[in-house]
N, C-alpha and C positions, 0 to 999 in steps of 0.2 A: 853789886849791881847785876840785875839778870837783861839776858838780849831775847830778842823777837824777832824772826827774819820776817817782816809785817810789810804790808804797802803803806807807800812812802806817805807822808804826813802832810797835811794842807801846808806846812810851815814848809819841808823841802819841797815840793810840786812846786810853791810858791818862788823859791830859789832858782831850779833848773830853769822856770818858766826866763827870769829873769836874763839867765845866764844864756840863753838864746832865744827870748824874742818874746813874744807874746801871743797867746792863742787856747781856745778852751776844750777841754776835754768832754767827753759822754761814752755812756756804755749802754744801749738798749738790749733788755733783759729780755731771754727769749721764752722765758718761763710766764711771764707776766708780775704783776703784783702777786706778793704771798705775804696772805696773814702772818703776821709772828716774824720772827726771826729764824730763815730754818736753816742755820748753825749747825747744819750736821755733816758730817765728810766720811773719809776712808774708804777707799777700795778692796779694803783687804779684810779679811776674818781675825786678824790680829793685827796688833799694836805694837813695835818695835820700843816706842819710848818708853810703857809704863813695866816694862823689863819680862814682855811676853809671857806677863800673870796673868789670869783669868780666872772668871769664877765661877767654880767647876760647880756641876748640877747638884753635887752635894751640898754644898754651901748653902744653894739658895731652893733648896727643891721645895716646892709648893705642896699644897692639899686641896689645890683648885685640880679635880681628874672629874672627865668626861663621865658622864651616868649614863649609864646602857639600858636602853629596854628590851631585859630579857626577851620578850616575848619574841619581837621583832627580829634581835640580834643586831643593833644598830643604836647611836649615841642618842639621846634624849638631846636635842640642843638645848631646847627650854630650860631643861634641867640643869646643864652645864651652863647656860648663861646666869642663872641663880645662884652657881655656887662665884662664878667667873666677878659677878658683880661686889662682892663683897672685898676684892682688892683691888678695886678702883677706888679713889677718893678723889676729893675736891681740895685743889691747894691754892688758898687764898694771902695775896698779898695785897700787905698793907704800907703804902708808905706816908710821909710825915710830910704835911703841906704848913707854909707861914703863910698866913694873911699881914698884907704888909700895914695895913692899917688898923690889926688887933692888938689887942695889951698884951697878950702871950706872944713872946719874942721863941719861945721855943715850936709853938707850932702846934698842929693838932693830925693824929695817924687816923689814918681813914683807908677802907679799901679803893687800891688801888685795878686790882684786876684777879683772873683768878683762870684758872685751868685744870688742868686732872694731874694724877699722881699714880702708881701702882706700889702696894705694898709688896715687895718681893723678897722680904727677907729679916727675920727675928733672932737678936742677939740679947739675950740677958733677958732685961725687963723693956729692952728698946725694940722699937719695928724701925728698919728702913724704907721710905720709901723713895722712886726711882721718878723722875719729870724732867721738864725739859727748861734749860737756864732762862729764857726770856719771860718764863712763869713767875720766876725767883725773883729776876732783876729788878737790883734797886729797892728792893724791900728791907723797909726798917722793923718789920716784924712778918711773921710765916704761921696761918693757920692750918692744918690740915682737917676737912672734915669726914667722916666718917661716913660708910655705905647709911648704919643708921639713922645719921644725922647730927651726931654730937660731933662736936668740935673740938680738937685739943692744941695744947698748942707745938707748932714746930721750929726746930733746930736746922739751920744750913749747914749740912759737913761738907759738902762741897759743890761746884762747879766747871765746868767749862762751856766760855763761849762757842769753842770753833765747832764742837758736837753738838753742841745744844742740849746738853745734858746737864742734870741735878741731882743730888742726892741731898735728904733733908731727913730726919729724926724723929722718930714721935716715943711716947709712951706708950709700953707695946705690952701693957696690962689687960687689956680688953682686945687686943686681937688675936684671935684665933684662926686665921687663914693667910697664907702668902701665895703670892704665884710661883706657877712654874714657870719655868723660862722653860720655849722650847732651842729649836734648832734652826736657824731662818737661811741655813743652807742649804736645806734640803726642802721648802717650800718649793712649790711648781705654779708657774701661769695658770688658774682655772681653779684652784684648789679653794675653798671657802677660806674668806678673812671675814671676822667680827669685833666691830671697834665699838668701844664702850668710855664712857668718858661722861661729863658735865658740861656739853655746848649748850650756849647762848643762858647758861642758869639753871637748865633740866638736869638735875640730879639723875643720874645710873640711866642714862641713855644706850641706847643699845639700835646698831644700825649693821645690818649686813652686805656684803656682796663680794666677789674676788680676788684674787691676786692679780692684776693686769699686769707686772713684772716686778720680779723679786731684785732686779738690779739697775735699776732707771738710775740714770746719773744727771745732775741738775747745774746750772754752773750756782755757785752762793756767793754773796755778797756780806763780807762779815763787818766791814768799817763803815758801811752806808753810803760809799763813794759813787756806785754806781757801777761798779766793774768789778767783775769776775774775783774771786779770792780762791778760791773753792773747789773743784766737781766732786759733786756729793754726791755718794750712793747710799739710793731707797728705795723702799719697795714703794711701788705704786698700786694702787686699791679704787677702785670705785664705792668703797663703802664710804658712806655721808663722814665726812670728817671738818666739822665747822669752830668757829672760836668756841673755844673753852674747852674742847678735846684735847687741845697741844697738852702734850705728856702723859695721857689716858694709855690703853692697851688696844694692840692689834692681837687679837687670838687666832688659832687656826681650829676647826671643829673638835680636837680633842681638848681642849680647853688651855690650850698654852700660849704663853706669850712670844709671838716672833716678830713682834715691831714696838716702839714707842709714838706713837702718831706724835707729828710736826704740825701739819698745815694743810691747807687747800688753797689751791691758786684759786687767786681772787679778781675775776674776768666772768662779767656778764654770758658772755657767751661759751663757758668751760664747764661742764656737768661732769660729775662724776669723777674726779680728780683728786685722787686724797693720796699724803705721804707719809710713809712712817719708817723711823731709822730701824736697821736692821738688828735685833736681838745681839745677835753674833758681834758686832760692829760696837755696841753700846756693851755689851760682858764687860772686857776689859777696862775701859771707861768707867764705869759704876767701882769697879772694883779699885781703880788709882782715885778718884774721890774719896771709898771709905776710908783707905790706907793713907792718902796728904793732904788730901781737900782739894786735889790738883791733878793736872795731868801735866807733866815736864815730858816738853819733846825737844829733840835734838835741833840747834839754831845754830845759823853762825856771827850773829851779831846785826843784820844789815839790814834797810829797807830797799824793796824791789820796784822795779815796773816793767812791764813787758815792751818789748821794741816795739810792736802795733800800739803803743799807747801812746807812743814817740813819733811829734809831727814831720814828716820828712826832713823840715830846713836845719831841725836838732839833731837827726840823724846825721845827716851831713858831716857836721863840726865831728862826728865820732870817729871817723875814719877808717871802717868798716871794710873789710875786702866784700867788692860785690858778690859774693857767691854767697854771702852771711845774711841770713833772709828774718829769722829768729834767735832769740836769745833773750837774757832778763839785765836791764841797766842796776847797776848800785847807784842807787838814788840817794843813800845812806851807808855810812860803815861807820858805827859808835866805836868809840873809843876807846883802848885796851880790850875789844870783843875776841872772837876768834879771828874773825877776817881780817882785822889789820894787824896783830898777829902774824899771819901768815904770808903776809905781805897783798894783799888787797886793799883794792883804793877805790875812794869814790867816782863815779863814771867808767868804770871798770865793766866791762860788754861781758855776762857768762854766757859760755853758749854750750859747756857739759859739765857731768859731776860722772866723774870715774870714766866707764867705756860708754857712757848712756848721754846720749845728745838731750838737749832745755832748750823749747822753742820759747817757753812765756811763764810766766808765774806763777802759774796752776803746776803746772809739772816739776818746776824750782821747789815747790813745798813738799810735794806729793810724794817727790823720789826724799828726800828728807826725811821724812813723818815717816814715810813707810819701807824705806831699807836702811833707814841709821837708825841707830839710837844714841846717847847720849854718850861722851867718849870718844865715838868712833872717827876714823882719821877717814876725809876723803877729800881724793880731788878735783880739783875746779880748774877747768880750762876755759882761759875767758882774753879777750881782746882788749890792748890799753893803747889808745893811740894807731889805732890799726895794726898794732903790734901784736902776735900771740903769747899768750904767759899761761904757765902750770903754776899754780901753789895749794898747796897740803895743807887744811883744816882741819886741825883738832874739834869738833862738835863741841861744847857746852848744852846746858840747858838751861831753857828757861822757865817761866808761870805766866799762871792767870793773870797776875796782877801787872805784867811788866807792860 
């Protein structure tokens, strides 16, 4: 059995509520409504969990390069958006509907929706190409189709929700281009971005404008609760980024890839708002897909909730020294995981991991995900009964699927 240190489950919420009172929760989102699910995280230019692999510019080096006009001495953009277009594709899913009152009990696959894809990389007879999971999701079959227009069909090698990333398959007999991935830590505010992709249906869409910030952090919502999971870092763009771009290419004028576009908040009153996960941020992620079909990050078994999510009269019963303002409740601690283990218990107040104070849930994961890895011992100092307790947690890992 694998764990998930996840937010706690409509079935526990439903418990605690029980266990002290009754009363209802919300989280208003300061980002607004966002298309898509934008499933994307990490603060850091690596990944601790998928064992600090990456995939180096060799691996994946492209034959999309900027075209220069001699004369000038300056990039042709035109030129490079022509070559740039032909590793974007269209990745179409389809999933399987029953009509409850038709004679086929088994159902009929029909498309379900559809988004962009980048081909960034040719092994053997196979192309990969790189999108974003909420494109995938749920699909009982994967077409990807082609700058041409033909269509072939594709293979899932893997996923993860929490990035919003995809890696899927094609037959890589008729391609002849992949991207280059650039460098998205060395982009600057101001620097030209050009997103290309298949919104609203328009095949090899092509929209230009900015960098308006290469590290914009968003809070995400990855269970649909309503409250923070997440702060994700993305570059933010004013270049048009509308449904059907999610998992297309952010370029930068030399014709390289330094974003996977996500989404556009989706507010009447919001122009010019587009996101795309950082190059750098998705490397390592693409790279633990091809290699398990997974990203395994370091867990210690338990579901969380932040004390601001905790109504004061629950607080109370905790017993709390008043100087304890934040910290994350174990809402959950499965059983034989790490945590109980280590002797952790449910309603257990954490309020650090090692020398590094946890005000809330977002930081509970963050410091996790991005200074353990799987293995590694750390400790949790956290409040029982108003009492304080140290215990040593051996890490495990977990999956997609848990």
């Amino acid at each position: 059995m694998g764990y998930y240190d996840q937010p706690e489950t409509n079935e526990t919420r439903t418990e605690i509520v029980k266990s002290k009172s009754k009363k209802g929760y919300f989280f208003t989102g300061v980002v607004g409504a966002v298309i898509g699910a934008v499933t994307i995280s990490v603060a850091a230019p690596y990944m601790p969990w998928v064992n600090n692999s990456v995939v180096s510019q060799s691996k994946v080096q492209g034959t999309v390069v900027p075209v220069v006009n001699k004369t000038k001495g300056e990039t042709d953009l035109p030129g490079m958006i022509e070559g740039a277009k032909e590793v974007v594709v269209g990745v179409i899913n389809f999933q399987k509907s029953v009509d409850p009152f038709s004679a086929d009990p088994q159902g009929q696959e029909s498309e379900a929706g559809s988004g962009s894809g980048v081909i960034y990389k040719k092994v053997g007879n196979k192309a990969l190409v790189v999108t974003n999971n909420h494109v995938v999701d749920g699909a009982n079959k994967l077409e990807v189709k082609l700058s041409n227009g033909t269509k072939v069909e594709a293979k899932l090698v893997g996923k993860d929700p929490w990035l919003d990333l995809a890696v899927v398959e094609i037959d890589g007999k008729n391609i002849n281009k992949v991207a280059t991935l650039g460098n998205s830590d060395k982009i600057r505010a101001g620097e030209s971005a050009i997103a290309i992709g298949n919104p609203l249906g328009f095949d090899g869409s092509v929209t230009e404008g900015i960098i308006s910030s290469k590290d914009r952090e968003i809070p995400v919502d990855i269970n649909g609760d309503k409250r923070p999971d997440w702060q994700a870092q993305v570059i933010q763009t004013d270049a048009a980024i509308n449904p059907g771009n999610s998992g297309g290419a952010l370029f930068n004028q030399n014709g390289e890839v330094i974003g996977i576009n996500s989404s556009k908040i989706a507010q009447q009153e919001v122009e010019g708002i587009g996101f795309a996960i950082p190059v750098n941020v998705a490397k390592p992620v693409i790279d633990a897909l091809e290699k398990y079909g997974e990203v395994k990050r370091p867990v210690m078994g338990v579901g969380v909730r932040g004390l601001e999510e905790i109504p004061s009269y629950a607080l109370s019963q905790l017993k709390l020294p008043k100087d304890i303002t934040g910290g994350v409740l174990l809402a959950q601690v499965e059983p034989a995981s790490p945590a109980e283990k280590a002797g952790l218990q449910k309603y257990d107040i954490v309020v650090g991991f090692d020398d590094q104070k946890i005000e809330n849930a977002v930081q509970f994961r963050k410091y996790l995900y991005e200074k353990k890895k799987v293995g590694d011992k750390i400790e949790v100092t956290a409040y029982r009964n108003g009492e304080k307790i140290k215990k040593t947690v051996t890490l495990a890992a977990t999956t997609n699927s848990n």
